[in-house]
Backbone of each chain as ProteinMPNN parsed JSONL, in Angstrom:
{"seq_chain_A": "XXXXXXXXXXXXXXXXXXXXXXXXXXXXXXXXXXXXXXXXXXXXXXXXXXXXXXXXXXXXXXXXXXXXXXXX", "coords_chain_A": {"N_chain_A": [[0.842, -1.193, 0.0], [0.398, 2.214, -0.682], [2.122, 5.239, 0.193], [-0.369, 7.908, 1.667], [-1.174, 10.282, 0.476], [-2.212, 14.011, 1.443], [-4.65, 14.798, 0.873], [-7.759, 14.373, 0.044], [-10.554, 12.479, -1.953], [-13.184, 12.181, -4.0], [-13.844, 11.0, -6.574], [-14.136, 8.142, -6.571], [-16.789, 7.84, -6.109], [-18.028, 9.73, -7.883], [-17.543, 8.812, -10.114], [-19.185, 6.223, -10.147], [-21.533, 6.883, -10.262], [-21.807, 8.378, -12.247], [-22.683, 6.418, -14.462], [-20.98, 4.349, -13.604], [-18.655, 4.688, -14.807], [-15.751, 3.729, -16.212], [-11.86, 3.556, -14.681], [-10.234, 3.869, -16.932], [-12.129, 4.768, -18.887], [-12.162, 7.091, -17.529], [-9.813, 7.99, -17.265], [-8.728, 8.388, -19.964], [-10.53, 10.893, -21.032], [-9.856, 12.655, -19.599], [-7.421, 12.485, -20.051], [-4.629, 11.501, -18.794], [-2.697, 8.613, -17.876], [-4.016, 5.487, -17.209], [-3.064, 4.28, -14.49], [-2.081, 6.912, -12.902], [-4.266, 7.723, -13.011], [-5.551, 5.972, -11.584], [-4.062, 5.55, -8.851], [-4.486, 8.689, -8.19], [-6.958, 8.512, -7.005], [-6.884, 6.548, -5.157], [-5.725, 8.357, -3.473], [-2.896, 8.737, -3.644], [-1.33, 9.669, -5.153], [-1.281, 13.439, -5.518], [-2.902, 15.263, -7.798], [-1.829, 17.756, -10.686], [-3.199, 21.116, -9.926], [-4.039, 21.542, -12.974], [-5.047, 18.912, -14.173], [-6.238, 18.111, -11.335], [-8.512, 20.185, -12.293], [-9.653, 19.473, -14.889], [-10.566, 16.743, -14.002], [-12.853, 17.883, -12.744], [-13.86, 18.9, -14.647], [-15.104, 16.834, -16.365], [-16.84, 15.354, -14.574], [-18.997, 17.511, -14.585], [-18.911, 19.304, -12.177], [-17.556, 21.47, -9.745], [-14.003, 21.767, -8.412], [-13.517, 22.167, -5.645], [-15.561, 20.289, -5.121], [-14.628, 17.773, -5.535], [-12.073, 17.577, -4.192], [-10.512, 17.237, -1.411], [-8.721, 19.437, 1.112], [-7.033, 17.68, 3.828], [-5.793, 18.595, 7.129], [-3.062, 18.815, 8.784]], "CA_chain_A": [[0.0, 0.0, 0.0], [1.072, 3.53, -0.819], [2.187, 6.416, 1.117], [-1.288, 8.829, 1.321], [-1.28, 12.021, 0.731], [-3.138, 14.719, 2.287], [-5.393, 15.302, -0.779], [-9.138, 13.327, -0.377], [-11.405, 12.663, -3.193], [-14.927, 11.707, -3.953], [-13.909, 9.998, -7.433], [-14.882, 6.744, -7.08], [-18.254, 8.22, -6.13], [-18.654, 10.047, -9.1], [-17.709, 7.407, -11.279], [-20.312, 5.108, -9.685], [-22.848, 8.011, -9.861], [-22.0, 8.822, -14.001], [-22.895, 5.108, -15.108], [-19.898, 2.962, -13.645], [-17.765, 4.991, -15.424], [-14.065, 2.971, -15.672], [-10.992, 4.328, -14.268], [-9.73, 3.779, -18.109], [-12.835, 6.057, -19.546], [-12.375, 8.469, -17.125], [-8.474, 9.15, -17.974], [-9.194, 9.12, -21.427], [-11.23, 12.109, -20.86], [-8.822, 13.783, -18.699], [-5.966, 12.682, -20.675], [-3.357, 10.914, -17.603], [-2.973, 7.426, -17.657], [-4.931, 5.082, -15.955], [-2.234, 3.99, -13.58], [-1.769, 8.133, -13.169], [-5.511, 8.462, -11.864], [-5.72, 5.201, -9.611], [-2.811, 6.832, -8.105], [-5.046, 9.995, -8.049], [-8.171, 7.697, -6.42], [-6.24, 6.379, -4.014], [-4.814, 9.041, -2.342], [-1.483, 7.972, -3.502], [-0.713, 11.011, -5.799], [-1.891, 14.726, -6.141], [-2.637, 15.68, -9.131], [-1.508, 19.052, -10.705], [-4.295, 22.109, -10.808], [-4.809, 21.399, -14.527], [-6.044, 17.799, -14.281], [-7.853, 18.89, -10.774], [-10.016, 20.75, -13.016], [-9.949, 18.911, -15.771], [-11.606, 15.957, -13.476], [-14.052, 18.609, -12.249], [-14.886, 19.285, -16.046], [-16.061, 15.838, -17.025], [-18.117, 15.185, -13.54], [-19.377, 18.683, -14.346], [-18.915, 20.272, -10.816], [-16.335, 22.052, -9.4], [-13.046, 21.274, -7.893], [-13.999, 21.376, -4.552], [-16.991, 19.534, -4.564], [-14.532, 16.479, -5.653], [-10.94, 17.516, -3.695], [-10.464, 18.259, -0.335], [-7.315, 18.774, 2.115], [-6.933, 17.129, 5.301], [-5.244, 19.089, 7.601], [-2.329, 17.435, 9.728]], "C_chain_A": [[0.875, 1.241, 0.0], [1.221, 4.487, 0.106], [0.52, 7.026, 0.911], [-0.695, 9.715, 1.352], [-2.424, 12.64, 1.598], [-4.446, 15.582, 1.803], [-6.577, 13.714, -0.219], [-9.709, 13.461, -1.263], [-12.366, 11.897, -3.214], [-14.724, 10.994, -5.906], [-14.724, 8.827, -8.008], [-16.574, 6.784, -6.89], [-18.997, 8.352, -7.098], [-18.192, 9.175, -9.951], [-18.755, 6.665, -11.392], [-21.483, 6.235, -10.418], [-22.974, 8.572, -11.525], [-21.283, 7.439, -14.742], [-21.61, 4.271, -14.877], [-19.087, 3.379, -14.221], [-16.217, 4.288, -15.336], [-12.879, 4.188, -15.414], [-10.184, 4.323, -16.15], [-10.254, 4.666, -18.829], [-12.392, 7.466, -18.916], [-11.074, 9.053, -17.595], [-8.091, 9.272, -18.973], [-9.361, 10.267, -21.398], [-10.406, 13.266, -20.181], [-7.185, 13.673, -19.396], [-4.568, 12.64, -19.488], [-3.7, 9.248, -17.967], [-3.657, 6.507, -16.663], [-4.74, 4.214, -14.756], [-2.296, 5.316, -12.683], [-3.583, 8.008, -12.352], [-6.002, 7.318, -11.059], [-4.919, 5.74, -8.821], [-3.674, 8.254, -7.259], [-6.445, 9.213, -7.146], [-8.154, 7.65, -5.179], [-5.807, 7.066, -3.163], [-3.6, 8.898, -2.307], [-0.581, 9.274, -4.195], [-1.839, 12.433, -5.508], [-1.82, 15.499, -7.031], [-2.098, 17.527, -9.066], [-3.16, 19.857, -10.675], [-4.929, 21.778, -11.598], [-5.655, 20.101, -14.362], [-6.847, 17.981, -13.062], [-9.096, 18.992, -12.112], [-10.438, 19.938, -14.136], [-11.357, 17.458, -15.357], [-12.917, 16.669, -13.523], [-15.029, 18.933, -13.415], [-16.189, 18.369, -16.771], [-16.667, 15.345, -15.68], [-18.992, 16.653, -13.719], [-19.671, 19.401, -13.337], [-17.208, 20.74, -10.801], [-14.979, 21.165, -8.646], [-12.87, 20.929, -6.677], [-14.875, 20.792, -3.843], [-16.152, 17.951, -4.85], [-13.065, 16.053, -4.927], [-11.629, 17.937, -2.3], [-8.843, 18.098, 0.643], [-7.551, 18.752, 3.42], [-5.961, 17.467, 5.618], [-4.313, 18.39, 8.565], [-2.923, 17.762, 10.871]], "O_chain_A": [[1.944, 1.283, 0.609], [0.314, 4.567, 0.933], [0.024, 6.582, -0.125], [0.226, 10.018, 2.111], [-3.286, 12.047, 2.246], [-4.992, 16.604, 2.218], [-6.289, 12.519, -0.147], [-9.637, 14.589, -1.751], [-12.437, 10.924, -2.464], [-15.756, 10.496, -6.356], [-15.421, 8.553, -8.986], [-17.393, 6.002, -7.374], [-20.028, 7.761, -7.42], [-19.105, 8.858, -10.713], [-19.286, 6.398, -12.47], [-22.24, 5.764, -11.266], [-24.001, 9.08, -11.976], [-20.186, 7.257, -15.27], [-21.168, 3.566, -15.785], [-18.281, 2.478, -14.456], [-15.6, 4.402, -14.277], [-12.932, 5.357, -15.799], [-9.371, 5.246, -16.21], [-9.536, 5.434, -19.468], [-12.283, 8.557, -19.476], [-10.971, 10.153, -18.14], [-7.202, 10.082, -19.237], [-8.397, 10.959, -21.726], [-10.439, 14.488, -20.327], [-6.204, 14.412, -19.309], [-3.724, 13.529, -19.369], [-4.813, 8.818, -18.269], [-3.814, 6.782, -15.473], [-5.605, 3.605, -14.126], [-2.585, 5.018, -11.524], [-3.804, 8.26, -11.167], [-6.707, 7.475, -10.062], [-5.36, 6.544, -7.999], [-3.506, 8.663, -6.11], [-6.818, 10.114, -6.395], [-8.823, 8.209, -4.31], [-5.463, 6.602, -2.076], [-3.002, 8.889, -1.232], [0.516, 9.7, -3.835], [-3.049, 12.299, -5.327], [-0.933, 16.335, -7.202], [-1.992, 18.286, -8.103], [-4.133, 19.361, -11.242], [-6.142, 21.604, -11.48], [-6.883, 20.188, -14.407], [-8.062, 18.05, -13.249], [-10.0, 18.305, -12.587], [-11.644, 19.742, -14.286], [-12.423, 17.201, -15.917], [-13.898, 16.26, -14.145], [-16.242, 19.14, -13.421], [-17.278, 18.612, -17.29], [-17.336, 14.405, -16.11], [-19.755, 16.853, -12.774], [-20.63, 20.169, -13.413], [-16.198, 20.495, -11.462], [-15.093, 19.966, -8.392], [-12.327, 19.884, -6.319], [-15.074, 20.686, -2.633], [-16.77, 16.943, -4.506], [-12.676, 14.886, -4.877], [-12.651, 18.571, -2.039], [-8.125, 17.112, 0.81], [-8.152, 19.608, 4.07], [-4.972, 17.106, 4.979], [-4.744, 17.4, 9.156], [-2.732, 17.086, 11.881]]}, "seq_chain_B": "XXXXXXXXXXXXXXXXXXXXXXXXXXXXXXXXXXXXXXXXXXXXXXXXXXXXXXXXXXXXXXXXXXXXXXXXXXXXXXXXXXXXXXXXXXXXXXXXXXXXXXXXXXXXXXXXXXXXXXXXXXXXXXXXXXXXXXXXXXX", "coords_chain_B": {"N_chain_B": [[1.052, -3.097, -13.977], [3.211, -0.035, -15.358], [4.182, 0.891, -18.345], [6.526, 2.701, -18.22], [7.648, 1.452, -15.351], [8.061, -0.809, -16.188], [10.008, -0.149, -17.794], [12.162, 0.64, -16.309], [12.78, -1.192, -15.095], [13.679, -2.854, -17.254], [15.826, -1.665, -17.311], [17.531, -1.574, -14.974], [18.268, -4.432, -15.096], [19.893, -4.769, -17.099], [21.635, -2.904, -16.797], [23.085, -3.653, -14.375], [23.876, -6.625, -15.128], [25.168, -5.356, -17.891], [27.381, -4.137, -16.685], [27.925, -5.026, -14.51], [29.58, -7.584, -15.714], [31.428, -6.174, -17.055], [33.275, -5.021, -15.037], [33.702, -7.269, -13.242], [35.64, -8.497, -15.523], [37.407, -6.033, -15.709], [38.188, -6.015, -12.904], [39.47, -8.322, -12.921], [41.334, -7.733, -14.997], [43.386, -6.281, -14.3], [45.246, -3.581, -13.513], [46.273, -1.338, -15.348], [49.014, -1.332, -16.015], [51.925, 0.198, -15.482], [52.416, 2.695, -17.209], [49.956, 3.253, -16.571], [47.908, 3.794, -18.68], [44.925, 3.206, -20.532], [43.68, 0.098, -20.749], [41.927, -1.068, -21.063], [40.313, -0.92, -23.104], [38.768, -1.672, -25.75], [37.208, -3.303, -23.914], [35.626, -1.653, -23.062], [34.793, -0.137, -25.078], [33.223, -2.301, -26.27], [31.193, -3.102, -24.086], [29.44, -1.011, -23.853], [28.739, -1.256, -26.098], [27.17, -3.566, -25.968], [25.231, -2.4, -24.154], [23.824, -0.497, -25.289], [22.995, -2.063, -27.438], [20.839, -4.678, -25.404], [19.43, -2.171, -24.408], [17.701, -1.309, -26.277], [16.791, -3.788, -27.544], [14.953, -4.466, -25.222], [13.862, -2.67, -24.814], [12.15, -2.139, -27.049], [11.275, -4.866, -27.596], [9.201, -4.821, -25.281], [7.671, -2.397, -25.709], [6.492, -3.332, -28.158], [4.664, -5.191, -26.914], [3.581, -4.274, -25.462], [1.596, -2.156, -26.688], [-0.099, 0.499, -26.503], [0.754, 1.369, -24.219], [3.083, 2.62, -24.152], [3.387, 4.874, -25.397], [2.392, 6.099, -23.264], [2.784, 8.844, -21.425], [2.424, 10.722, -18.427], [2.018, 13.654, -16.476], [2.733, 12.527, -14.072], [4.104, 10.49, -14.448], [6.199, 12.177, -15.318], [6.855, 13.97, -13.033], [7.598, 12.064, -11.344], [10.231, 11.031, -12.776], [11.774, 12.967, -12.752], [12.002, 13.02, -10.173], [13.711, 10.657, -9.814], [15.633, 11.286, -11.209], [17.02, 13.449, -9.871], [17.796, 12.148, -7.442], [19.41, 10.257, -8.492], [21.363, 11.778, -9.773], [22.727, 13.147, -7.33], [24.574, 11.115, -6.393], [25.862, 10.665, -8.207], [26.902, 12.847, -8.329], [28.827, 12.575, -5.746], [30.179, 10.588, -6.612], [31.649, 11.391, -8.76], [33.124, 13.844, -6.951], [34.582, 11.313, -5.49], [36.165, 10.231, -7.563], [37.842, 12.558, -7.611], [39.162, 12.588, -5.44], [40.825, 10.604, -6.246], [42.167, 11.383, -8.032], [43.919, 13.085, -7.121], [45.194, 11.634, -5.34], [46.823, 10.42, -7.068], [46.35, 8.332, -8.523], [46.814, 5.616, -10.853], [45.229, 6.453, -13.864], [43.264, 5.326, -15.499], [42.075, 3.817, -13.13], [40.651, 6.217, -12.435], [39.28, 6.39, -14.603], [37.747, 4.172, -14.558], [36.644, 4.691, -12.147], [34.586, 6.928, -12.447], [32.595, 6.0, -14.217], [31.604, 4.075, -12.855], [30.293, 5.608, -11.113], [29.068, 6.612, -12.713], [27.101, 4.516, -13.599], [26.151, 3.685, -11.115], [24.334, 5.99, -10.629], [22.349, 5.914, -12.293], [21.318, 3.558, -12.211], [20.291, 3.946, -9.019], [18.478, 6.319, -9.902], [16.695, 4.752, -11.402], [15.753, 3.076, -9.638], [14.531, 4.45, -7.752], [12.3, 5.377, -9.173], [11.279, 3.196, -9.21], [10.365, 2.853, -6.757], [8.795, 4.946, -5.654], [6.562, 4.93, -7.504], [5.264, 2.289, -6.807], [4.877, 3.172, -4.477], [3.612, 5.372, -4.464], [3.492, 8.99, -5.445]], "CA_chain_B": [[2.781, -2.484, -14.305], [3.226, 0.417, -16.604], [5.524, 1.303, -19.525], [8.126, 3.016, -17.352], [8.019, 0.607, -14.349], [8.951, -2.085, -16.826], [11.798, 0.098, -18.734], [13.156, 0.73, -15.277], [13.315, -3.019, -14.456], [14.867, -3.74, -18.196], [17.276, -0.671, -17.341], [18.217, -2.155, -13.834], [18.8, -5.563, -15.318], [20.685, -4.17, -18.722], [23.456, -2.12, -16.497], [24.237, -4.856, -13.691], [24.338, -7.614, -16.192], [26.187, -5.393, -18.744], [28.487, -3.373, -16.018], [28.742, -6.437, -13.661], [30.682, -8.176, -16.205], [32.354, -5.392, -17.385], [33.756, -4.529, -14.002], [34.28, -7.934, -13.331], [36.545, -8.444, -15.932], [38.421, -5.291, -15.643], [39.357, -5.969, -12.078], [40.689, -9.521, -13.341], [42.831, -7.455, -16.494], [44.666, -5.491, -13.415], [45.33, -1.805, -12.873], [46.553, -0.677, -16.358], [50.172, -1.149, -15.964], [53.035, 1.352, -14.915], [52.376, 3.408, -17.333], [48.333, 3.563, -16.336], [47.106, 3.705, -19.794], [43.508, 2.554, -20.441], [44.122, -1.049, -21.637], [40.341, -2.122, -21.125], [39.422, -0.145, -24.113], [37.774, -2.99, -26.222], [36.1, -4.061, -23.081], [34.828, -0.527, -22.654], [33.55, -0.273, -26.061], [31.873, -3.851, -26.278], [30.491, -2.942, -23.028], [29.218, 0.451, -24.024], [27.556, -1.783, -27.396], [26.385, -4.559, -25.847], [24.201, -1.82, -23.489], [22.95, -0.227, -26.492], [22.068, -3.44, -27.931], [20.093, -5.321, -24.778], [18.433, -1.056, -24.204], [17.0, -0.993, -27.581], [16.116, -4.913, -27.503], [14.455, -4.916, -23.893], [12.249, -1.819, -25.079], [11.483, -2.44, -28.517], [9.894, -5.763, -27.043], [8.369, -4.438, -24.454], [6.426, -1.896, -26.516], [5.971, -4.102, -29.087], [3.72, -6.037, -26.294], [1.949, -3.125, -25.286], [1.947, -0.454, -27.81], [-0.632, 1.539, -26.458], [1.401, 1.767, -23.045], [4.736, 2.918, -24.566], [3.738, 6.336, -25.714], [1.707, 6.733, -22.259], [3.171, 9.068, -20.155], [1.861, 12.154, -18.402], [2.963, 14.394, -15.76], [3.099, 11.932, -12.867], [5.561, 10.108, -14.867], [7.417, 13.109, -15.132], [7.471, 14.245, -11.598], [9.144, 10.664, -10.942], [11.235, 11.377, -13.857], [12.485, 14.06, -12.095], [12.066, 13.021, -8.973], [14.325, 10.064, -9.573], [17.088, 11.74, -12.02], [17.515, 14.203, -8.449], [18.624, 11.264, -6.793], [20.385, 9.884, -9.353], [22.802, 13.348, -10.062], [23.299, 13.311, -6.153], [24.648, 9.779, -6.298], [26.807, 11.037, -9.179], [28.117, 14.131, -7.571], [29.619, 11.758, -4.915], [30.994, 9.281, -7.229], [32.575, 12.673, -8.938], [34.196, 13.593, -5.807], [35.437, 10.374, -5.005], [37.274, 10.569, -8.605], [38.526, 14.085, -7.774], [40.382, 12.203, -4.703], [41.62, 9.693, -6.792], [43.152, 12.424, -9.21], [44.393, 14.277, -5.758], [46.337, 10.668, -4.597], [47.409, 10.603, -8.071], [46.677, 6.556, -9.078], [46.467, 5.535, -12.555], [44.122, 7.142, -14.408], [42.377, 3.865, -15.578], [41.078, 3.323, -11.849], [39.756, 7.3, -11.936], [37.991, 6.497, -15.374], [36.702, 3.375, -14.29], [35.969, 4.665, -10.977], [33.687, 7.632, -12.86], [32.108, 4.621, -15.131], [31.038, 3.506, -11.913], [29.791, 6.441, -10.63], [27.576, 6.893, -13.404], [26.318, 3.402, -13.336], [25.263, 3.355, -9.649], [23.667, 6.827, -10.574], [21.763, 5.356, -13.141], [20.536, 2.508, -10.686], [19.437, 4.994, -7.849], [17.46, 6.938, -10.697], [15.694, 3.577, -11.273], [15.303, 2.481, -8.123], [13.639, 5.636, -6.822], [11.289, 5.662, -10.215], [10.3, 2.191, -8.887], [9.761, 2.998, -5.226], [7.743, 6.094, -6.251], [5.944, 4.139, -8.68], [4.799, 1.422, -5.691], [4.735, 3.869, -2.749], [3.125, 6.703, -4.914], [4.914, 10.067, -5.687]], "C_chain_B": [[2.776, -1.57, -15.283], [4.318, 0.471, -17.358], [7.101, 1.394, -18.738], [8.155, 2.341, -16.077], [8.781, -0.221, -14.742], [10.241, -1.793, -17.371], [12.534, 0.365, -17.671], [13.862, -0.171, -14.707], [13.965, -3.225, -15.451], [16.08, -3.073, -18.01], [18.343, -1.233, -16.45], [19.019, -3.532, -14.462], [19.967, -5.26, -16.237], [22.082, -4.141, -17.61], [23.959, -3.252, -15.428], [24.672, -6.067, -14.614], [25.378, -7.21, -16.857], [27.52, -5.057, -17.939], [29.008, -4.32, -15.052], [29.746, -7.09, -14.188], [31.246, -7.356, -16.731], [33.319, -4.832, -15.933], [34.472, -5.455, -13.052], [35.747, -8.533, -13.9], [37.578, -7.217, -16.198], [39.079, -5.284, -14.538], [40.249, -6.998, -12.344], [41.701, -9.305, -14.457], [43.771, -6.882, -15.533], [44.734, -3.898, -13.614], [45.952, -1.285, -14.331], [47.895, -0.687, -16.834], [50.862, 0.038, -15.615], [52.82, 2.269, -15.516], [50.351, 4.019, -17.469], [47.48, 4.263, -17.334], [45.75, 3.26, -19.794], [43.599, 1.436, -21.539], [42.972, -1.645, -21.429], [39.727, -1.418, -22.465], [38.225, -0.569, -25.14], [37.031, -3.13, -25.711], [34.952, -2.786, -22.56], [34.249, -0.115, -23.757], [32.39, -1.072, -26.473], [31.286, -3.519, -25.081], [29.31, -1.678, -23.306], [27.752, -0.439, -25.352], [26.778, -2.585, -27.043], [24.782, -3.815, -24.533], [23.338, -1.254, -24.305], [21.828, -1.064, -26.972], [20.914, -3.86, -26.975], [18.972, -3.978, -24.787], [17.481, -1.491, -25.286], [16.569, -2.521, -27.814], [15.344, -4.769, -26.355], [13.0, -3.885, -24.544], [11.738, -1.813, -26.282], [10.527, -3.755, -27.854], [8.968, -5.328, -26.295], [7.274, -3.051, -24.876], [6.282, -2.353, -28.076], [4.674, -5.056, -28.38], [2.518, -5.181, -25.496], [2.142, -1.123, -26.365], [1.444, 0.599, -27.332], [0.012, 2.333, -24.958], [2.306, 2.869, -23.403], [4.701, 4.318, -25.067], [2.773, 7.084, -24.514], [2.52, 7.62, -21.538], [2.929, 10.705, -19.935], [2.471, 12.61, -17.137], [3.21, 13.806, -14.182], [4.071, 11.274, -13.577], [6.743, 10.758, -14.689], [7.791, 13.717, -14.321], [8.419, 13.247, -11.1], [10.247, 10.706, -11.911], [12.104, 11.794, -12.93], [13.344, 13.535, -10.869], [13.704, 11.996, -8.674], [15.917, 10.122, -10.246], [17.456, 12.566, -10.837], [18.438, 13.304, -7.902], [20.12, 10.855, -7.402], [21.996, 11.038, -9.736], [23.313, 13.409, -8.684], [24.189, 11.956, -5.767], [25.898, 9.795, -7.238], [27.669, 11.892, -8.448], [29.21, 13.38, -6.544], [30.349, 10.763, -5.272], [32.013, 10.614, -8.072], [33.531, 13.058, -8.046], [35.053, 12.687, -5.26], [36.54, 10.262, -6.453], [37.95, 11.513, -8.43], [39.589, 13.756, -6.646], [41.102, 11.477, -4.876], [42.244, 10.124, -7.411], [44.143, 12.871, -8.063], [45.779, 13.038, -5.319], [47.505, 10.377, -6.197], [47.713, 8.71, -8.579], [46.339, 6.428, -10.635], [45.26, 5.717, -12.941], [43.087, 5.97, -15.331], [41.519, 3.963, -14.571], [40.508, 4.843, -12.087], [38.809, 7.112, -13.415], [37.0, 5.517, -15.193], [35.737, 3.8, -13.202], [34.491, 5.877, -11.307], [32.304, 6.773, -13.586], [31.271, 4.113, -14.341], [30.055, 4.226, -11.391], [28.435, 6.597, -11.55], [26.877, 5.655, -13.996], [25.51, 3.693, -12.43], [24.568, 5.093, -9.925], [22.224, 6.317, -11.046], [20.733, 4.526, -12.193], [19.655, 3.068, -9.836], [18.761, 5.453, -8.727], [16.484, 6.159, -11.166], [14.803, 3.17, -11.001], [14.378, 3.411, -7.592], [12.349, 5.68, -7.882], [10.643, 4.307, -9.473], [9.978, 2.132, -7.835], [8.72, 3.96, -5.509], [6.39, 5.316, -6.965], [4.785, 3.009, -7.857], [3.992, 2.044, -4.721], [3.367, 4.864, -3.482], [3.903, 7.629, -4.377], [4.223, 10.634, -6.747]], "O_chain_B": [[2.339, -2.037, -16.335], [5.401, 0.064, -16.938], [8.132, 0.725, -18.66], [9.073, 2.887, -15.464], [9.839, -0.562, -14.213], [11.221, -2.528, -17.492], [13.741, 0.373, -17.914], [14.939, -0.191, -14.111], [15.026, -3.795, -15.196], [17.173, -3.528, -18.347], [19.529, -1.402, -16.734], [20.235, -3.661, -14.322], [21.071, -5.659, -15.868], [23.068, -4.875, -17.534], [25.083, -3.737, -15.553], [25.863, -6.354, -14.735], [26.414, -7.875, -16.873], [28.601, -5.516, -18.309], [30.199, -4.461, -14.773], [30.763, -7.305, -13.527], [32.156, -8.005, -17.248], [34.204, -4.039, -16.255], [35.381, -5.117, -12.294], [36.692, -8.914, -13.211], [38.56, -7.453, -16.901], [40.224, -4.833, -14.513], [41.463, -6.906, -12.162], [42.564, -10.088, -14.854], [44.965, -6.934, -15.832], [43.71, -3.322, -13.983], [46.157, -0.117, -14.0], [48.132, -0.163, -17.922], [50.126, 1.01, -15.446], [52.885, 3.254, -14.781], [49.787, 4.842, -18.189], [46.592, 5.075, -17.072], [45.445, 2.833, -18.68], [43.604, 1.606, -22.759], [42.948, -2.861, -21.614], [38.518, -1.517, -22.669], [37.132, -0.026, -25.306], [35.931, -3.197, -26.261], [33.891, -2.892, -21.944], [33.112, 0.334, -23.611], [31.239, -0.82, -26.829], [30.184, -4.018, -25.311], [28.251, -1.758, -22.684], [26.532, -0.3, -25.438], [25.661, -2.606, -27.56], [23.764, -4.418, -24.194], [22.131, -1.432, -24.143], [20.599, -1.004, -26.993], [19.818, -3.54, -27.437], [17.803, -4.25, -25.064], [16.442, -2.065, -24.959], [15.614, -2.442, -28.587], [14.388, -5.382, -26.829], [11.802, -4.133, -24.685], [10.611, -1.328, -26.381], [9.316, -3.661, -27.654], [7.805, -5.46, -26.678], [6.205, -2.861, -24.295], [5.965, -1.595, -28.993], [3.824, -5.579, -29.101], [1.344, -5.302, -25.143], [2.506, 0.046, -26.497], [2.046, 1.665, -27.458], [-0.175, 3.511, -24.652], [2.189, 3.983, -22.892], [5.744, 4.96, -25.189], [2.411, 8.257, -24.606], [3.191, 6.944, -20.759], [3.101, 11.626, -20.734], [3.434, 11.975, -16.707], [3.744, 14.457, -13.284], [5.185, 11.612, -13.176], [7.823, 10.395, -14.222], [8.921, 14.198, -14.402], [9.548, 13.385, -10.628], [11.31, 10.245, -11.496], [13.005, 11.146, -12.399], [14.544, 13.534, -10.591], [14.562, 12.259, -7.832], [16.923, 9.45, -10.016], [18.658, 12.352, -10.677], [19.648, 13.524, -7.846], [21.292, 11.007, -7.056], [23.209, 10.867, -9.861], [24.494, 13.757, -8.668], [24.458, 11.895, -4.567], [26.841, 9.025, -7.054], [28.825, 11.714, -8.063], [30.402, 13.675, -6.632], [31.066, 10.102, -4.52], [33.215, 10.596, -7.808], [34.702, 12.718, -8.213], [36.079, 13.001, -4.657], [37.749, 10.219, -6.223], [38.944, 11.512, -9.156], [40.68, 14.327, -6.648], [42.058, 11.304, -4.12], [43.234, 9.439, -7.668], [45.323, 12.954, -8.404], [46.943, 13.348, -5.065], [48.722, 10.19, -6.189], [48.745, 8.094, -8.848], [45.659, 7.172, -11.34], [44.285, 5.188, -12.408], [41.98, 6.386, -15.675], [40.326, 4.164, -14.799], [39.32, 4.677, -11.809], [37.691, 7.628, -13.424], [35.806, 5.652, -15.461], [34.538, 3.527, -13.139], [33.488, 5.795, -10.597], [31.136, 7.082, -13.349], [30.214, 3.663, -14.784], [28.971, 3.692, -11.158], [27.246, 6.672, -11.241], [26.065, 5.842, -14.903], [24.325, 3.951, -12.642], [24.185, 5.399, -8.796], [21.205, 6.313, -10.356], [19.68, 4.86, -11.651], [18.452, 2.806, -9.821], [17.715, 4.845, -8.503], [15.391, 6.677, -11.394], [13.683, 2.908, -11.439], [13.411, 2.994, -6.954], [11.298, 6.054, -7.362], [9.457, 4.391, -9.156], [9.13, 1.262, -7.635], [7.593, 3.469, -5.577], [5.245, 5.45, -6.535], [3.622, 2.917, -8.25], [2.901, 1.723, -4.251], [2.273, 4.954, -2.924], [4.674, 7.55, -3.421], [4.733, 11.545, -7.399]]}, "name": "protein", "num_of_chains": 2, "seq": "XXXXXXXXXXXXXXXXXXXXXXXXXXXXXXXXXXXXXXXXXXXXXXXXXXXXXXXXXXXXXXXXXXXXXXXXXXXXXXXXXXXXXXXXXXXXXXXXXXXXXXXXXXXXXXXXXXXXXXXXXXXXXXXXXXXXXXXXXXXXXXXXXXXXXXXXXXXXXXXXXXXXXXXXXXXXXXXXXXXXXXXXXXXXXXXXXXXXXXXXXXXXXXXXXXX"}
C-alpha cells in the first residue's frame, strides 16, 4: 500500500454516480494514464491544478466539490 | 505495471548484467600497468555496445507487447522522472568527488575512469530504483 497524501477525493463516487464509469474512460477524458488516476483515487498522488479541473470538467462540478485537504 | 516501471526493471537488469561483467573483468585485467594507460578499451567499447544493444532490444519488445502503453506518459511520470534523475545526479556528484580524490592521490588514471564509469552506473541505478519505489509507494 502507498504512502497517502493529504489530498481526499470523492472519485470513485462520481464514477459510480455517471454510469460505472471505468478508471480507463475516465483518464481518457482527462488525458493521464490510468495507472496516473488510480494513483489519483487512491490518495497515492496529487494531481496538478490542470487535471484537478480537468476531473471537475467531465463530472461537471467544481473542484472542490470532488478535492479536499486534510489538515495534519 | 506500466511502460516506465517495466523500462526501469529492463534498465536495472541491462546495467548490472552489462556493467557487472564489465567490471568484473576489468578488475581480473589489473590496474593498467606502470604506465596507467587505459588497456580495457575494447572491453569498454563492447560494453558500451552490448548496453545499447540489450536497451533498444528490452524496449522495442516491451512496446511491441503493449503499444498503447509505450507512448503513455503524463505528468506523474514526469514528476518521478524528475524526482528520480535528483537522486540519481546526487549519487553522481559523490561518485565525482570520489574521482577528484583519486586524481588528488594521483593513481592511474584507468582506476579514476573506471571509478567515474562507476559512478555513473550506480547513478543510473538509484534513478531507477527511486522511479520504482515512487511508482509502488506513490509520488
Amino acid at each position: 500500500m502507498g504512502r497517502p497524501t493529504r489530498v481526499t477525493n470523492r472519485i470513485r463516487d462520481l464514477r459510480a454516480a455517471h454510469g460505472e464509469m471505468t478508471q480507463a474512460e475516465l483518464a481518457a477524458l482527462v488525458g493521464v494514464t490510468r495507472q496516473t488516476l488510480n494513483a489519483v483515487e487512491q490518495g497515492k498522488y496529487s494531481p496538478s491544478l490542470e487535471v484537478a479541473f480537468r476531473i471537475a470538467d467531465v463530472f461537471g462540478t467544481r473542484v472542490d466539490d470532488i478535492f479536499a485537504y486534510r489538515a495534519p | 505495471m506500466t511502460f516506465p516501471e517495466k523500462s526501469s526493471i529492463a534498465t536495472i537488469v541491462a546495467l548490472v548484467a552489462v556493467f557487472g561483467a564489465y567490471f568484473a573483468l576489468a578488475l581480473s585485467l589489473g590496474g593498467g600497468g606502470s604506465g596507467g594507460g587505459i588497456v580495457h578499451k575494447p572491453l569498454l567499447v563492447g560494453a558500451v555496445i552490448a548496453l545499447a544493444v540489450v536497451m533498444a532490444g528490452s524496449h522495442g519488445l516491451l512496446a511491441a507487447l503493449a503499444p498503447a502503453d509505450a507512448d503513455a506518459f503524463d505528468e506523474r511520470d514526469r514528476r518521478i522522472a524528475w524526482r528520480g534523475g535528483h537522486v540519481g545526479g546526487l549519487v553522481l556528484a559523490v561518485g565525482v568527488c570520489a574521482a577528484l580524490v583519486l586524481t588528488l592521490l594521483e593513481v592511474p588514471y584507468v582506476h579514476i575512469a573506471n571509478a567515474l564509469l562507476l559512478a555513473w552506473v550506480l547513478a543510473e541505478l538509484a534513478d531507477q530504483a527511486t522511479r520504482l519505489v515512487l511508482y509502488r509507494r506513490g509520488g
